[in-house]
Structures are given as C-alpha cells and as structure tokens.
MARMAR-599266 format. One line per 5 residues: their letters; for each residue x, y, z of N, C-alpha, C, O, CB. Coordinates in Angstrom, 2 decimals, padded with zeros to 5 digits. Atoms other than C-alpha are relative to their C-alpha. Glycine has a CB too. Layout:
residues N
a> X:Y:Z:X:Y:Z:X:Y:Z:X:Y:Z:X:Y:Z; ...
This chain:
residues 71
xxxxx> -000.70:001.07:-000.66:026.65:002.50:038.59:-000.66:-000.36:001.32:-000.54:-001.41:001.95:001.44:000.38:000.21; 000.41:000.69:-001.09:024.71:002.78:041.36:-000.79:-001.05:000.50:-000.76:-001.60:001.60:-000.27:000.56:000.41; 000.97:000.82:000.15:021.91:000.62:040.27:-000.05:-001.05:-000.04:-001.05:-001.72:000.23:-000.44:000.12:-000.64; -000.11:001.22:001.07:023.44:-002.21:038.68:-000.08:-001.32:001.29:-000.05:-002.54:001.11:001.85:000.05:-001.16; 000.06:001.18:-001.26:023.23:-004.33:041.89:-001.53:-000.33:-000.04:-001.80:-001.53:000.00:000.52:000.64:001.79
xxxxx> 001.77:-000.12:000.15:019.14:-003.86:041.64:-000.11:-000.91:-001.79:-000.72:-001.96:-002.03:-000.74:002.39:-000.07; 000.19:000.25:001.35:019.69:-004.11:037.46:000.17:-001.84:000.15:-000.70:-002.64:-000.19:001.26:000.98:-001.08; -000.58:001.17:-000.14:021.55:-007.39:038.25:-001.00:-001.01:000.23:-001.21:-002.01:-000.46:000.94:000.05:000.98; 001.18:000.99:-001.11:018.77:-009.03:040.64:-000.91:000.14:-000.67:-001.43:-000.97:-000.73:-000.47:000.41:001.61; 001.34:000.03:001.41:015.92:-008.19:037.95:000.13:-001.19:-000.89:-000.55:-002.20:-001.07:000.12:001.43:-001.25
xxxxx> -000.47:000.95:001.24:017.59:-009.87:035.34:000.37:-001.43:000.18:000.51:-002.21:-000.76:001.21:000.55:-000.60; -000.81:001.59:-000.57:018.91:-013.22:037.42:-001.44:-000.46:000.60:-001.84:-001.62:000.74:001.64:000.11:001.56; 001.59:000.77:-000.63:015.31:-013.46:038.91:-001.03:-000.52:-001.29:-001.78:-001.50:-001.26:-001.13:001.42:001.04; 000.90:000.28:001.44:013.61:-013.20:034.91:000.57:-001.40:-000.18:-000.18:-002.35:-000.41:000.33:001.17:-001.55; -000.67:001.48:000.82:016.42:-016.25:034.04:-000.54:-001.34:001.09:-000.85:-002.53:000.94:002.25:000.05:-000.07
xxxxx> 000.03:001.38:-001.20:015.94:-018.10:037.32:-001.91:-000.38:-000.25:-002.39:-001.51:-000.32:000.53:000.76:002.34; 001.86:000.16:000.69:011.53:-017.51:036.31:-000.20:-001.31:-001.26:-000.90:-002.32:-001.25:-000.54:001.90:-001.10; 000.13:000.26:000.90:012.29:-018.43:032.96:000.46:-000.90:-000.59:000.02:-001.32:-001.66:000.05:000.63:-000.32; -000.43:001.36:000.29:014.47:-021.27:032.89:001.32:-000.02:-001.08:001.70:-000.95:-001.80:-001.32:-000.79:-000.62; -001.04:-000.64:001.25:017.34:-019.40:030.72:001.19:000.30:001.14:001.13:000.28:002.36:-000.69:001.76:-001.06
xxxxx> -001.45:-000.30:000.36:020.98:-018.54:030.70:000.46:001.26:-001.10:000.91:001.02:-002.22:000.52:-001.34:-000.59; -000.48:-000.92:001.14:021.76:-015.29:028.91:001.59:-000.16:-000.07:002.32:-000.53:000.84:-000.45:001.64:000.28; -001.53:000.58:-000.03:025.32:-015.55:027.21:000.38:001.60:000.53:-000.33:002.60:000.68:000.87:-000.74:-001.83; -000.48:-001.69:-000.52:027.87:-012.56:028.49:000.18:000.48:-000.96:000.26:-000.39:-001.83:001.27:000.38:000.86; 000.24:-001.21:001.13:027.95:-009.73:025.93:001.36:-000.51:-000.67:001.89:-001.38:000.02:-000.07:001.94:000.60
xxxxx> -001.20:-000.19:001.02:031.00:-009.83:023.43:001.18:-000.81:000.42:002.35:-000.50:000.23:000.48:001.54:-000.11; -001.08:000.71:-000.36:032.69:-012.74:024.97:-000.25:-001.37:-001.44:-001.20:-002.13:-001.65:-000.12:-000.50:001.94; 000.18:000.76:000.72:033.73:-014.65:022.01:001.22:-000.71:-000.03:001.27:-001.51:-000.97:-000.47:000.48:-001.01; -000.90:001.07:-000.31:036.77:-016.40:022.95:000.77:000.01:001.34:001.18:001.11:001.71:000.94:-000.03:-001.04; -000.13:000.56:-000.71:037.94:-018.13:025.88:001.39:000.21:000.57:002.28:-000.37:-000.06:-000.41:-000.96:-000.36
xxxxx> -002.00:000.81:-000.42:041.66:-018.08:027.85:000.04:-000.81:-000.07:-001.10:-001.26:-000.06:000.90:-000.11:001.19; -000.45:001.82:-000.24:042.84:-021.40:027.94:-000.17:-000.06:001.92:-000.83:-000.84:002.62:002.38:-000.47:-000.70; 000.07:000.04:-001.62:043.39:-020.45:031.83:-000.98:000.34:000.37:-001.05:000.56:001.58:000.84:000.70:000.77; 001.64:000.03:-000.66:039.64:-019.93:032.09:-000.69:-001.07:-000.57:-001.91:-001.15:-000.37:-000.97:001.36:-000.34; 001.14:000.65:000.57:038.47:-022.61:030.19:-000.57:-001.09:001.26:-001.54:-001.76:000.93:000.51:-000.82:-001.52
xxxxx> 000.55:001.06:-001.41:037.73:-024.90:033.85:-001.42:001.27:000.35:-002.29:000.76:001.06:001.73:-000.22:001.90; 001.65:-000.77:-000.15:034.47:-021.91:034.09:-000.64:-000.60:-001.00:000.00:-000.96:-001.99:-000.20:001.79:-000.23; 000.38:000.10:000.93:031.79:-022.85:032.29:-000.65:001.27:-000.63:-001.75:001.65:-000.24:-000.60:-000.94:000.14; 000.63:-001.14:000.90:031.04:-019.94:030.01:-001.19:-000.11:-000.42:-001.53:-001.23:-000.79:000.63:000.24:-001.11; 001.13:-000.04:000.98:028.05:-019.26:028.56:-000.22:001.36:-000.88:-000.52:002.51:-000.55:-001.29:-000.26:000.80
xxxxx> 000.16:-000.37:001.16:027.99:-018.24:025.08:-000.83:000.56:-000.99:-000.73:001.48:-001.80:000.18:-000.56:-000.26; 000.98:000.26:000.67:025.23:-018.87:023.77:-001.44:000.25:001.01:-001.28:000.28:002.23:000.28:-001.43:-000.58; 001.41:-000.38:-000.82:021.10:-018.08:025.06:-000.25:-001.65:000.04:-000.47:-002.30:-000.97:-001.47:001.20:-000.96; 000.30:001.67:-000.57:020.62:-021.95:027.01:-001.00:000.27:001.00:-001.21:001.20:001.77:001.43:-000.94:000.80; 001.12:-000.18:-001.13:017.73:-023.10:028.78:000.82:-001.10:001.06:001.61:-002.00:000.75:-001.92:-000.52:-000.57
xxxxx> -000.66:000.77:-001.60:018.78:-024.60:032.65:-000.97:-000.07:000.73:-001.78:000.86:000.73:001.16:000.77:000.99; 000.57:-000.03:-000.97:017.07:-025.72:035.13:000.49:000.23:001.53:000.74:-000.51:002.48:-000.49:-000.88:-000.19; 000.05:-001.04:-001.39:017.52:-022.90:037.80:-000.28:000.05:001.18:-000.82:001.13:001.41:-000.55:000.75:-000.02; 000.41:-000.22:-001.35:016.93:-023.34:041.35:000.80:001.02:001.18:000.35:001.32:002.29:-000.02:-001.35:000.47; -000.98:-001.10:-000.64:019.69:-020.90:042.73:000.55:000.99:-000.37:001.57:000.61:-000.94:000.87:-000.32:000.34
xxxxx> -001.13:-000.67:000.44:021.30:-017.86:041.89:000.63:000.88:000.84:000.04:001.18:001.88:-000.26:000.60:-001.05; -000.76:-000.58:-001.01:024.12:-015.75:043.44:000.50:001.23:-000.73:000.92:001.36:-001.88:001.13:-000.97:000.59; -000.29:-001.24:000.70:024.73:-012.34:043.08:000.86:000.53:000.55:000.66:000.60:001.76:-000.93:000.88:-000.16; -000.49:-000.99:-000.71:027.47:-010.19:043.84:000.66:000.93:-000.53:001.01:000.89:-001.71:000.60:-000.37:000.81; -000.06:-001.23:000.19:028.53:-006.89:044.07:001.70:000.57:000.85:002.16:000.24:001.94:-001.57:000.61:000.63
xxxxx> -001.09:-000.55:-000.46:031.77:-005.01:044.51:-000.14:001.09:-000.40:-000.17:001.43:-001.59:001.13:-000.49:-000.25; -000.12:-001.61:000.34:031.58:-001.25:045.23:001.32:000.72:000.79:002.28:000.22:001.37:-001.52:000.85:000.56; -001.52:-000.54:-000.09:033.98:001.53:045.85:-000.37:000.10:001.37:-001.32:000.35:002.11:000.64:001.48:-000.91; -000.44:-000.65:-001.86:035.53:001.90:049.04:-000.45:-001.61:000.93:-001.02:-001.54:002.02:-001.60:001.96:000.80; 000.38:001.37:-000.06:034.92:-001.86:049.67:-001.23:-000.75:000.66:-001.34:-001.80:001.29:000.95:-000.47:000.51
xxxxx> 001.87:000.32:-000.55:031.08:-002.11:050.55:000.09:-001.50:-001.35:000.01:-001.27:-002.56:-001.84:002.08:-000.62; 000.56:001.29:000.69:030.71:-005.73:048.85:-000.64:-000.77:000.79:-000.31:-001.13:001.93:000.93:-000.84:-000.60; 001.54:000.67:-000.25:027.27:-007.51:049.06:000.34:-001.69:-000.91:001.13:-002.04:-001.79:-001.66:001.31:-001.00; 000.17:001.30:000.84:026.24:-011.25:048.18:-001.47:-000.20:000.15:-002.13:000.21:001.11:000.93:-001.36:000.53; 001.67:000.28:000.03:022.75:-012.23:047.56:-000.25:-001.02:-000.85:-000.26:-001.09:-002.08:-000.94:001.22:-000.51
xxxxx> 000.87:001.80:000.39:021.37:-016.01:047.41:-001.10:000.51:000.18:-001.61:001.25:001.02:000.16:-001.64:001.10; 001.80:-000.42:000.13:017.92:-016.01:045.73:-000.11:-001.61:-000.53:000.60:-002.09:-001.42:-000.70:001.65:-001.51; 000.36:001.57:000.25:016.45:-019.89:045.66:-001.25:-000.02:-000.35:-002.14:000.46:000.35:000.17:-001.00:001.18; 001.51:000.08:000.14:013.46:-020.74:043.70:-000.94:-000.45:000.88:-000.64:-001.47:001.51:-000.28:-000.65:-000.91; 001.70:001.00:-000.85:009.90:-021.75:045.61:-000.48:-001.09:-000.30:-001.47:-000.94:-001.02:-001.42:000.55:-000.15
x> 000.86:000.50:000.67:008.83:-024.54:044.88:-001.48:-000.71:000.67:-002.31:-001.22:-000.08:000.79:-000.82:-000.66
C-alpha cells in the first residue's frame, strides 16, 4: 500500500504519453447517482494534456499531484 501513490503516477504518465484511458477494473454498471461522472469503461484514446493524482493515506497524510504535458 505503500507504493501505490508511485504505482499510480507511472501508469497516468504511460496514458497521458500514450494518448489512452484505461477503463477501471470490474466496473460494469453504473449508479444512477453517479451517472453525471464520466466513467470509463472501456480502453479510449483522449487527448491528454493534464492529469491529477491523488492520494489518501492513514492518519490523514493526503497528497495531490498535477502532471501537464510539454509541449
């Protein structure tokens, strides 16, 4: 658990590289009272210039981290 803040920022920097959207794992249906998020379902390509990361750990150390592409 301690990692996943590092795991996180790997993986959001490959999509934000690569021009992708991975869908979230085993989400295959929707609340009605979430449907105003847009989910992603499905593996979509986006064009990425921002992403935001954050982190909630125990004992209330929570981090945020804006990463903006170069261009």
């Amino acid at each position: 658990m301690s990692s996943c803040g590092v795991i996180e920022t790997i993986f959001s920097i490959y999509m934000l590289q690569e021009g992708i959207m991975v869908p979230t794992l085993n989400l295959e249906e929707v609340d009605p009272r979430c449907n105003m998020i847009r989910h992603v379902t499905a593996l979509q390509e986006a064009d990425i210039s921002t992403i935001s990361i954050q982190n909630f750990a125990f004992g209330g150390v929570n981090t945020s981290l804006f990463i903006k592409k170069w261009k």
